[in-house]
VEXDREN-674078 format. One record per residue (C-alpha): residue number from 1; x, y, z. Coordinates in steps of 0.2 Angstrom, whole numbers. Layout:
<node><i>NUM</i><u>X</u><v>Y</v><w>Z</w></node>
...
END
This chain:
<node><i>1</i><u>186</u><v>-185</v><w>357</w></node>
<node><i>2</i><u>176</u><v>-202</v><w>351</w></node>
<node><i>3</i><u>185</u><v>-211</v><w>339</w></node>
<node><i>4</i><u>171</u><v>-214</v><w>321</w></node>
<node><i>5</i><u>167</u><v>-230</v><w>327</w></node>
<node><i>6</i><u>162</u><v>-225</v><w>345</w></node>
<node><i>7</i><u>152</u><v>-211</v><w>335</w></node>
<node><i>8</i><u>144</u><v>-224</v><w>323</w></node>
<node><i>9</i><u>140</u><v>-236</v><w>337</w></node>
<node><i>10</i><u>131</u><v>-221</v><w>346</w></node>
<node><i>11</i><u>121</u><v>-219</v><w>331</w></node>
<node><i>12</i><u>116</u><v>-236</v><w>326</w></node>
<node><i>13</i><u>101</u><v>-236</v><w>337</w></node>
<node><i>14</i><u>94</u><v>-223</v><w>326</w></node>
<node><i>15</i><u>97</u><v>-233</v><w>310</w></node>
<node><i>16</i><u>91</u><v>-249</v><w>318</w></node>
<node><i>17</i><u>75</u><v>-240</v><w>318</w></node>
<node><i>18</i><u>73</u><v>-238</v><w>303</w></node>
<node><i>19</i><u>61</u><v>-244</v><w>291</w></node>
<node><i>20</i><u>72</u><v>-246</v><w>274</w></node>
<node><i>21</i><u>86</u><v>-263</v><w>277</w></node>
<node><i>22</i><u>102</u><v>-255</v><w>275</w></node>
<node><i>23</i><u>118</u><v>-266</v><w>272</w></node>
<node><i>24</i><u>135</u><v>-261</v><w>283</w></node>
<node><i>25</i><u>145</u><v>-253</v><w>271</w></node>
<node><i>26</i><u>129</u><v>-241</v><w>266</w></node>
<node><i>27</i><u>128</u><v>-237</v><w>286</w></node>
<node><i>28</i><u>145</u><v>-235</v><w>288</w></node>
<node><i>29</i><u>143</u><v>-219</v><w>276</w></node>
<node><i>30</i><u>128</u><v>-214</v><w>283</w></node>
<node><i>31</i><u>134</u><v>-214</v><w>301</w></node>
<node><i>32</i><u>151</u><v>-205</v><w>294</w></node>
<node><i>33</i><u>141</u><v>-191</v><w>286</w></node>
<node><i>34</i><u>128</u><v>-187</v><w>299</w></node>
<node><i>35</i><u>140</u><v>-186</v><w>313</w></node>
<node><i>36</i><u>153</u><v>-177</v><w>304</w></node>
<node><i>37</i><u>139</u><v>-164</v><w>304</w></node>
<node><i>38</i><u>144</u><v>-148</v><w>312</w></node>
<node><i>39</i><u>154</u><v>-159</v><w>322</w></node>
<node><i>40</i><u>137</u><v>-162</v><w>337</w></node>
<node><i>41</i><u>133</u><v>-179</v><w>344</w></node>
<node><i>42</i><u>116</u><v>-182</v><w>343</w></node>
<node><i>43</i><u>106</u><v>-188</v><w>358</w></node>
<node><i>44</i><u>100</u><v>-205</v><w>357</w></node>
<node><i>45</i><u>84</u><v>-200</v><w>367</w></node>
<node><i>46</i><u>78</u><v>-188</v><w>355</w></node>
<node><i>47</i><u>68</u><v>-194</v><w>342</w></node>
<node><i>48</i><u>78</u><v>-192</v><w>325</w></node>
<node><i>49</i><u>72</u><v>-185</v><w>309</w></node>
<node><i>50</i><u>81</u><v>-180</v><w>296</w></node>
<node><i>51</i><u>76</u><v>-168</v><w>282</w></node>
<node><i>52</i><u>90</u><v>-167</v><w>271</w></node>
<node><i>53</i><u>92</u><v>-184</v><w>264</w></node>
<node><i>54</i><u>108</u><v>-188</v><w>256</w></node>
<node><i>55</i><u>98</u><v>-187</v><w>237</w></node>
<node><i>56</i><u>97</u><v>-167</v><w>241</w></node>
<node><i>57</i><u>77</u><v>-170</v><w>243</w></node>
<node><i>58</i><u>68</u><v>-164</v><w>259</w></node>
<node><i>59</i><u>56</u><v>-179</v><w>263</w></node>
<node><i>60</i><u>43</u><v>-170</v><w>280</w></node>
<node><i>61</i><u>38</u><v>-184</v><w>287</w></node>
<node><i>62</i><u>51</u><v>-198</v><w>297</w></node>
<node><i>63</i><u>67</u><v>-204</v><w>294</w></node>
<node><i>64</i><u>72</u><v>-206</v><w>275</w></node>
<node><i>65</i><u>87</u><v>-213</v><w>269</w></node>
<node><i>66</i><u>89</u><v>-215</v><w>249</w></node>
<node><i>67</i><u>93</u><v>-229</v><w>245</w></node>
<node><i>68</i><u>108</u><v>-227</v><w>234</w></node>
<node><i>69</i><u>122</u><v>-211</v><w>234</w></node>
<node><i>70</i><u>122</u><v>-211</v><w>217</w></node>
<node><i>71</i><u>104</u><v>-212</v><w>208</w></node>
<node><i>72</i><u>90</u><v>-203</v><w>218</w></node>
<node><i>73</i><u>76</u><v>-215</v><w>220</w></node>
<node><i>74</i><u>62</u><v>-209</v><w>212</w></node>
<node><i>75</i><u>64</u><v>-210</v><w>193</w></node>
<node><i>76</i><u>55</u><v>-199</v><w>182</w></node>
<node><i>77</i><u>50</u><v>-208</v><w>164</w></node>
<node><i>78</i><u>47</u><v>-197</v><w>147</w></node>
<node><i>79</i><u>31</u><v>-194</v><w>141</w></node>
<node><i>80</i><u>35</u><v>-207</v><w>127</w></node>
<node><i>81</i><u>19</u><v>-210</v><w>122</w></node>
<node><i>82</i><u>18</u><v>-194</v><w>113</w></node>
<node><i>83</i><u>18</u><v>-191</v><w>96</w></node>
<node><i>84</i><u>31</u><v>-178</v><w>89</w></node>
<node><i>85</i><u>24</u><v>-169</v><w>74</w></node>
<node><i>86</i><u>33</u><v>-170</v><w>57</w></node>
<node><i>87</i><u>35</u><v>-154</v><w>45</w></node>
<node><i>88</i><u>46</u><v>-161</v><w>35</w></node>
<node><i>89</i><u>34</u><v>-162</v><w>20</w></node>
<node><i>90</i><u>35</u><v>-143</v><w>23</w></node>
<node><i>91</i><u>50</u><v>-141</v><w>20</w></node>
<node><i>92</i><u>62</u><v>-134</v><w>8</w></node>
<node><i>93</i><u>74</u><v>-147</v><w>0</w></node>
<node><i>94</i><u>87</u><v>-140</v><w>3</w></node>
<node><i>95</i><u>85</u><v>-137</v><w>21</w></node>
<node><i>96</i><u>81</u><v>-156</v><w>24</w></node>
<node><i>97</i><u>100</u><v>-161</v><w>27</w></node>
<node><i>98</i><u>104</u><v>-159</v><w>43</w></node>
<node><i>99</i><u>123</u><v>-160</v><w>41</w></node>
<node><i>100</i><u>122</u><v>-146</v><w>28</w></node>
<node><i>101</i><u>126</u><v>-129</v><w>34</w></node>
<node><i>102</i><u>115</u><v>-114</v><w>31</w></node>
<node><i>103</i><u>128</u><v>-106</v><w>21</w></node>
<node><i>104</i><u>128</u><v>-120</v><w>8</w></node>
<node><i>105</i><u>107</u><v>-119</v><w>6</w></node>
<node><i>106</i><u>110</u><v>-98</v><w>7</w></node>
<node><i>107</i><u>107</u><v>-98</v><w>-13</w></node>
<node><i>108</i><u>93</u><v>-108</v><w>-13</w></node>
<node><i>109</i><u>83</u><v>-97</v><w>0</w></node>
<node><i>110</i><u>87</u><v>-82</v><w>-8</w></node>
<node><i>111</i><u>82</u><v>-85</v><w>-22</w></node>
<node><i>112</i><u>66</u><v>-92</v><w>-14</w></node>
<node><i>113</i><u>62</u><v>-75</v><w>-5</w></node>
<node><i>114</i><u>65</u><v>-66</v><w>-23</w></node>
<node><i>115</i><u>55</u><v>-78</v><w>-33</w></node>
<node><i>116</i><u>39</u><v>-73</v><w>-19</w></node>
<node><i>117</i><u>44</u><v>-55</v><w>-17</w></node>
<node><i>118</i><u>43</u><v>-52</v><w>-38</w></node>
<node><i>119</i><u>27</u><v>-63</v><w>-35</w></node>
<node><i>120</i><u>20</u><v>-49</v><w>-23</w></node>
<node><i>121</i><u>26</u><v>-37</v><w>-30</w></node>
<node><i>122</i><u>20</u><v>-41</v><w>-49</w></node>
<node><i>123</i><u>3</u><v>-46</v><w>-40</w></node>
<node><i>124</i><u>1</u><v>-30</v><w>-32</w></node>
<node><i>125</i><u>4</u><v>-19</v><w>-47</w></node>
<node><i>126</i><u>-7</u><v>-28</v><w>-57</w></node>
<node><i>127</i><u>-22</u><v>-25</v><w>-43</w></node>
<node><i>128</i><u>-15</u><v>-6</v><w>-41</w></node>
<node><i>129</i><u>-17</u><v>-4</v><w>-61</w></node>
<node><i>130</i><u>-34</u><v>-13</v><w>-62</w></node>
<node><i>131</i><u>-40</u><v>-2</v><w>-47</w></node>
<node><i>132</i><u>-35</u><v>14</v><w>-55</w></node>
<node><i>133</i><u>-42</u><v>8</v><w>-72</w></node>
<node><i>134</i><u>-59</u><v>5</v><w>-67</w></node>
<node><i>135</i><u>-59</u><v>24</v><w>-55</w></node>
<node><i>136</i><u>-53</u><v>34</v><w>-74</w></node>
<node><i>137</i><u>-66</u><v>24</v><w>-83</w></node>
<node><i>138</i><u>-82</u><v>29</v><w>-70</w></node>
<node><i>139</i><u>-77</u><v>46</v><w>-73</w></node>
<node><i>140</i><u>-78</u><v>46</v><w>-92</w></node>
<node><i>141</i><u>-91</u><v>53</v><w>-101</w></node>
<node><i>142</i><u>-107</u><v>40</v><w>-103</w></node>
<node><i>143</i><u>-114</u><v>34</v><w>-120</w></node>
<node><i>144</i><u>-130</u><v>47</v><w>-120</w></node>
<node><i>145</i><u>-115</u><v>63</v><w>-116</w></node>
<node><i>146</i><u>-103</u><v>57</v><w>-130</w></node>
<node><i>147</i><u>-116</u><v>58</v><w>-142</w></node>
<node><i>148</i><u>-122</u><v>74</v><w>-139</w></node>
<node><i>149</i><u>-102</u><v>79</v><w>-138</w></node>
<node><i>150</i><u>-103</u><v>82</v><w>-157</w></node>
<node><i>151</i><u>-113</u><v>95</v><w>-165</w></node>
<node><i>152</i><u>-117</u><v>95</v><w>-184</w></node>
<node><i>153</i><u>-123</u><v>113</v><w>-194</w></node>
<node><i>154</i><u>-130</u><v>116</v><w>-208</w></node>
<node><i>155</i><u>-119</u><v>128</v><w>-217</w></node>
<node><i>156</i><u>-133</u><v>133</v><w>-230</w></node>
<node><i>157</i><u>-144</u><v>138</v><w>-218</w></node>
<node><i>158</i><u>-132</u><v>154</v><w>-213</w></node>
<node><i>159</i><u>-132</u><v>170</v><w>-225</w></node>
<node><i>160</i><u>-118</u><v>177</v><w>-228</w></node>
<node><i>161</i><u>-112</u><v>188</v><w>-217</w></node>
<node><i>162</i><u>-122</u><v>183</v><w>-203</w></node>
<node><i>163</i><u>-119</u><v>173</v><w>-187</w></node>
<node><i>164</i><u>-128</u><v>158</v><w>-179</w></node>
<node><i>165</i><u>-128</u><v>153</v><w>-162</w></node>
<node><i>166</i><u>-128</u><v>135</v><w>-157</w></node>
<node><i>167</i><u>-127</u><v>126</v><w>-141</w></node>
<node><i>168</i><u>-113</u><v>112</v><w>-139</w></node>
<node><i>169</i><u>-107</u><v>106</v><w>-125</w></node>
<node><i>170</i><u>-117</u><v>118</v><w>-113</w></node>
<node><i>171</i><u>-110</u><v>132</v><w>-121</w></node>
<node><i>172</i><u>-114</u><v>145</v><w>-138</w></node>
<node><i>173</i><u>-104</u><v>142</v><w>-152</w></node>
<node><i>174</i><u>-103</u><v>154</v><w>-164</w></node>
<node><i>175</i><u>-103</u><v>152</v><w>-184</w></node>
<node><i>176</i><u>-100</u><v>167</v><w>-194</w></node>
<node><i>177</i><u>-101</u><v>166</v><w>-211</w></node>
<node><i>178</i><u>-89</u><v>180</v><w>-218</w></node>
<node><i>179</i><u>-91</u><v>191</v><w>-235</w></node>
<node><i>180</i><u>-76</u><v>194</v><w>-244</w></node>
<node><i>181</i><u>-73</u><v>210</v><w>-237</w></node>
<node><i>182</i><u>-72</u><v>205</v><w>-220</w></node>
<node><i>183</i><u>-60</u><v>191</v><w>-226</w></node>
<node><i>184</i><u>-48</u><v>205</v><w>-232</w></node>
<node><i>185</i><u>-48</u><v>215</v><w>-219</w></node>
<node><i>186</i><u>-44</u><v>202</v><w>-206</w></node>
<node><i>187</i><u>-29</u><v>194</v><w>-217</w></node>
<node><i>188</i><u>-22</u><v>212</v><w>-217</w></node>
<node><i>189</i><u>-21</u><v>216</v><w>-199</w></node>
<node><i>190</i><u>-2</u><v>217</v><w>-191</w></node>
<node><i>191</i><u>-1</u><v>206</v><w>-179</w></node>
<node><i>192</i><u>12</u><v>216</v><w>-170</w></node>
<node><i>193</i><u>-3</u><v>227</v><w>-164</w></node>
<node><i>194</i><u>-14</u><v>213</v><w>-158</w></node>
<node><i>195</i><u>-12</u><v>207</v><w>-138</w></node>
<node><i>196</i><u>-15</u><v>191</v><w>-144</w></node>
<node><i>197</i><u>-6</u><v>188</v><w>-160</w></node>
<node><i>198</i><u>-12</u><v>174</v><w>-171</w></node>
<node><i>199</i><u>-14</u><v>176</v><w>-189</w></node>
<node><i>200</i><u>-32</u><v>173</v><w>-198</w></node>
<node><i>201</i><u>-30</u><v>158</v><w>-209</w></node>
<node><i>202</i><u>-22</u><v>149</v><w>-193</w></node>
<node><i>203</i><u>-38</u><v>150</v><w>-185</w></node>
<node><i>204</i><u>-48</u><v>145</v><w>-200</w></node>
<node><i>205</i><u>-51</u><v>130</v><w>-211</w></node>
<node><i>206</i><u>-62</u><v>139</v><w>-225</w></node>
<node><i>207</i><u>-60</u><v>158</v><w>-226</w></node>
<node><i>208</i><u>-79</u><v>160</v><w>-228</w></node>
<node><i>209</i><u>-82</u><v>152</v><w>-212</w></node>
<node><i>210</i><u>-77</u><v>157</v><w>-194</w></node>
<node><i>211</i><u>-82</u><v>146</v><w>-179</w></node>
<node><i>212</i><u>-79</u><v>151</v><w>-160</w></node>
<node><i>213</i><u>-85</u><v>146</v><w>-144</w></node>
<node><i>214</i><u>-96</u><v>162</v><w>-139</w></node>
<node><i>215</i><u>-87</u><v>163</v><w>-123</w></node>
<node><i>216</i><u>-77</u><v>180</v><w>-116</w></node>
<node><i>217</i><u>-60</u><v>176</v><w>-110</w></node>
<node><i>218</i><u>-62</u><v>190</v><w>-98</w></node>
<node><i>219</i><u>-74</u><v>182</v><w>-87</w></node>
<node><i>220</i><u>-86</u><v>172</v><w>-96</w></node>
<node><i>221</i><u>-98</u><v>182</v><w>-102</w></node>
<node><i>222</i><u>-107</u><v>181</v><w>-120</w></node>
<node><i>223</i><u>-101</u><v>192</v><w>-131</w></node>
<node><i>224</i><u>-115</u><v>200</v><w>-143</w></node>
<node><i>225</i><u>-111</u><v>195</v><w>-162</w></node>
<node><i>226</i><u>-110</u><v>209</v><w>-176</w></node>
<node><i>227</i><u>-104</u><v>223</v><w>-164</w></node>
<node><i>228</i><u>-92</u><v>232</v><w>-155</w></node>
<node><i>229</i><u>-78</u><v>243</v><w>-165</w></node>
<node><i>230</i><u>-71</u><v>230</v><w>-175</w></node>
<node><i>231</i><u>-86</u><v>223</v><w>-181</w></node>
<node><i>232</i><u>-84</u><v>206</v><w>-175</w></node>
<node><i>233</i><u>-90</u><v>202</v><w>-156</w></node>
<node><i>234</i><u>-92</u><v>213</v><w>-142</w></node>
<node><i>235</i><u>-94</u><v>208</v><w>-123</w></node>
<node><i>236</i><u>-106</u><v>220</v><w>-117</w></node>
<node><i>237</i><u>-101</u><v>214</v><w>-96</w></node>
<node><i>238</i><u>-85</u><v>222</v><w>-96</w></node>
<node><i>239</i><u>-82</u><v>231</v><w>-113</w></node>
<node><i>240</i><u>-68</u><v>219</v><w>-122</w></node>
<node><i>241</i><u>-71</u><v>221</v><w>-143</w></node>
<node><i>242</i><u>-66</u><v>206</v><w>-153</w></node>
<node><i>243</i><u>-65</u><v>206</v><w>-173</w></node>
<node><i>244</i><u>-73</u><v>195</v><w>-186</w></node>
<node><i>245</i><u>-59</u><v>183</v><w>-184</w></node>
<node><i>246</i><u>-63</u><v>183</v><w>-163</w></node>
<node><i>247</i><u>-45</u><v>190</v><w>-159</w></node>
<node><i>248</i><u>-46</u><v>203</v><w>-145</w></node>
<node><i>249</i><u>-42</u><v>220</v><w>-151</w></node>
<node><i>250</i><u>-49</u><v>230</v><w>-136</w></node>
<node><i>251</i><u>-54</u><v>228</v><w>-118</w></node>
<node><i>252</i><u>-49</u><v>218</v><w>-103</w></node>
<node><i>253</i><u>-50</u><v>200</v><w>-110</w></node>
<node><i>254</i><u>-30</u><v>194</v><w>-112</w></node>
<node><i>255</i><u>-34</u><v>180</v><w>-126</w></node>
<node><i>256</i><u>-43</u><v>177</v><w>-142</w></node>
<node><i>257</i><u>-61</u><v>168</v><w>-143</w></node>
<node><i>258</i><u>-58</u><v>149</v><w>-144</w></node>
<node><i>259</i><u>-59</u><v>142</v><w>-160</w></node>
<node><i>260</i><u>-66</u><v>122</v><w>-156</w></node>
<node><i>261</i><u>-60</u><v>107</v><w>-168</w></node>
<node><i>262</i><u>-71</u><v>104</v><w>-181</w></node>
<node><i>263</i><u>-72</u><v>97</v><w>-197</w></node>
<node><i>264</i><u>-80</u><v>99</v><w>-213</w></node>
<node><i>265</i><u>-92</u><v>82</v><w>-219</w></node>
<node><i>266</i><u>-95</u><v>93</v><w>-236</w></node>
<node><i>267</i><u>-97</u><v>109</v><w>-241</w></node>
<node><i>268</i><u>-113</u><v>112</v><w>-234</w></node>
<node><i>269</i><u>-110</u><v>103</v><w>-218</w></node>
<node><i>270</i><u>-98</u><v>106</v><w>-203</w></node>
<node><i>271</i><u>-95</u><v>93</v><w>-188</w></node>
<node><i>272</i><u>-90</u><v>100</v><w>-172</w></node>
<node><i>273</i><u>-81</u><v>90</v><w>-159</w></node>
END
């Protein structure tokens, strides 16, 4: 076999032809490395090109040769120029130390994140409560229905013994003005016999005067005063007989007539509502 310097004397020609000047020692190296390469001479006669320069790089046009083994020969510079933003004005102070750990700022970014949750939170119930506020208040009753949500009688207007009808709140009320006898027999009654059991003067605030709303608690119909077999109330659509205190003693309706809140102003005058 040639010896490495027969082998780099073969080869020199093809370095000689080079463009780039290349100083001995660097061809020696060069000339060791290409015909070490899968152990084949090259042919002087054949033009040469090589495409794996020693850099790694593959150059496509003529012979290239780097010109150091080291340091490839093109050098990329950084984009220096540029401006880095800086966030730290954004920034926690705690989290500002770079040589601190994150466990030693933990503390302070928990409580961070409580301090704006409890912000959120009391924010949102606040808007929560304020919603539902103003949804109760558009469903209450206006100026012009509150005042007709009161109804004032005139007590000396009503014999005794006789019944009124009024309108409040869309529906009769009835005011009975009671004679003593009538007074008598309802305060005598045993309640074990009635459905609904409620003594008289519970559903009275002056004997003499008993005031109901004038509506069966059957099915809604208007009883018809000063009748039925208790001489009280007596719903003519399904029968039920109420007595002068409105309790039901007979019939389908399960409770007594409802007695409304009123009060009296004086004795000739009765607020209802």
């Amino acid at each position: 076999m040639m010896s490495m310097a027969a082998r780099a004397g073969s080869f020199s020609p093809y370095l000689q032809a080079t463009n780039f000047a290349v100083t001995a020692p660097l061809k020696a190296l060069v000339s060791a490395v290409v015909l070490k390469r899968d152990h084949v001479l090259l042919d002087p006669k054949k033009p040469f090109l090589c495409r794996d320069s020693l850099s790694g790089q593959s150059p496509r046009t003529g012979p290239a040769v780097s010109s150091s083994l080291n340091v490839s020969a093109g050098v990329r510079f950084a984009h220096t120029d540029i401006k880095i933003p800086d966030f730290s004005d954004y920034r926690r102070p705690e989290v500002m130390d770079p040589k601190k750990s994150s466990q030693e700022s933990g503390d302070a970014r928990k409580a961070f994140s409580y301090l704006i949750t409890g912000s959120t939170a009391v924010v949102g119930v606040y808007a929560a409560k304020t919603a539902v506020t103003q949804f109760i208040s558009s469903m209450s009753a206006s100026a012009d229905v509150l005042a007709l949500s009161k109804i004032e009688v005139k007590l000396s207007d009503i014999p005794e013994g006789k019944n009124m009808t009024f309108k409040w709140r869309g529906k009769p009320l009835f005011v009975r003005h009671r004679t003593e006898k009538e007074i008598a027999t309802e305060a005598d009654v045993d309640l074990s016999q009635l459905r609904d059991p409620q003594h008289d003067r519970d559903r009275v605030q002056n004997p003499s005067w008993m005031i109901v709303i004038g509506v069966c608690t059957h099915l809604g119909c208007v009883p018809i005063a000063n009748a039925g077999d208790f001489g009280g109330y007596y719903c003519p659509c399904h029968g039920s007989h109420y007595d002068s205190s409105g309790r039901i003693r007979k019939g389908p309706a399960p409770l007594n007539l409802e007695v409304p809140y009123y009060e009296f102003s004086d004795e000739e005058t009765v607020v209802v509502g």
